[in-house]
N, C-alpha and C positions, 0 to 999 in steps of 0.2 A: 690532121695536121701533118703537113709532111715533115720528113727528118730535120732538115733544116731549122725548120721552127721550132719543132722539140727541143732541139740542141741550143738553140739563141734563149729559150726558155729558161733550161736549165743553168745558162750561164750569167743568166739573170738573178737567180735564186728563187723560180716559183717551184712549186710543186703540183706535180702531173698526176692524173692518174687512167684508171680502165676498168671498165667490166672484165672480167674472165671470167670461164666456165667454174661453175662450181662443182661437190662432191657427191651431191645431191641436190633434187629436184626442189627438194625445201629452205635450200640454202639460197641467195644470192653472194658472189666473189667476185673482190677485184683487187687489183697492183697500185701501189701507188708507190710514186718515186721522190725523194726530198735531198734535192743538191744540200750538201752538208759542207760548209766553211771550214776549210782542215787549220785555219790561223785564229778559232775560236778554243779555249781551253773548256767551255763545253762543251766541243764538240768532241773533242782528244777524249775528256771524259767517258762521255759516252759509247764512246769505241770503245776504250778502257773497259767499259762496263760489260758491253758485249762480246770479250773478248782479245779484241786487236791490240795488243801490248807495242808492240813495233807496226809501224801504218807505212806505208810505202811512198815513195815520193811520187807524189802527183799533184798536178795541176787543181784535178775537180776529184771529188768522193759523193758518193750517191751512197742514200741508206734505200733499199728497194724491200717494201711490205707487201705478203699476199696474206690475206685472210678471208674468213667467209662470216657471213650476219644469219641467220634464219631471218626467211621473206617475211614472216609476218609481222614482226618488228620495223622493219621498212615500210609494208604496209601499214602499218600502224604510226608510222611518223615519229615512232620512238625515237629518242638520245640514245646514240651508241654509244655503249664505253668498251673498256677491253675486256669486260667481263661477260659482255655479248659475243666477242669475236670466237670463231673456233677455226681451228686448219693454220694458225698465225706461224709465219715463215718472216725471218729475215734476213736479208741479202746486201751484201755491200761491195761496190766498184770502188774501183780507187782507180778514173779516166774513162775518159768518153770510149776508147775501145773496150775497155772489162767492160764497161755499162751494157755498148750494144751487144757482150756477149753473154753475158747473164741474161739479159732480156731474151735471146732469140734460145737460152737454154730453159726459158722458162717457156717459151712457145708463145710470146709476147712481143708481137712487130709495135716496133716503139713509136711508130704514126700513129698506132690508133692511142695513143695519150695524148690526154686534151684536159684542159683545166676541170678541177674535181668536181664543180658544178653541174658541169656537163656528164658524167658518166653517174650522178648520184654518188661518188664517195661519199660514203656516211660518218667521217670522222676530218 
């Protein structure tokens, strides 16, 4: 998906995501990105939660997840829960530039995010 489309995506309110390399050979990872409503008081919350007491003025805010599955549970067509995930990172932008640079600090060109179907996100 080129940038464009990501970006019309995100201002849509879908959520994207990506394979990445994982830490291990037994592991399957990926990113996933979820535009977050800064005019939602659960959303204020859950910054609150993780963190962010003062949020900065912006337009769009992005909560950006990496984590990893062990394959065999994917192979297995297991239900992922959080108690499956390991390596679990979270990252948050506050506007389309922090987003592209968080992304490109994660080593993640944000063309290759495409709807979570498409890449197997398992959550």
């Amino acid at each position: 998906m080129n940038e464009n489309a990501v970006m019309d995506c995100f201002h849509r309110g879908q959520i994207l995501a990506a394979t990445i390399p994982s830490s291990c050979q037994d592991n399957l990872a990926w990113v996933g990105v979820y535009p977050l409503d800064l005019s939602r008081q659960t959303t204020v919350e859950f910054l609150r939660n993780h963190g962010l007491t003062v949020l900065p003025n912006a337009e769009s805010a992005y909560h950006i997840r990496t984590f990893e599955v062990r394959q065999q549970l994917i192979d297995a067509d297991a239900s992922i829960a959080e108690q499956h995930m390991t390596n679990k990172n979270s990252y948050f932008a506050f506007g389309d530039d922090d987003l592209q640079k968080k992304m490109r600090a994660l080593g993640v060109n944000i063309e290759s995010l495409d709807l979570p179907f498409k890449s197997d996100y398992p959550i």
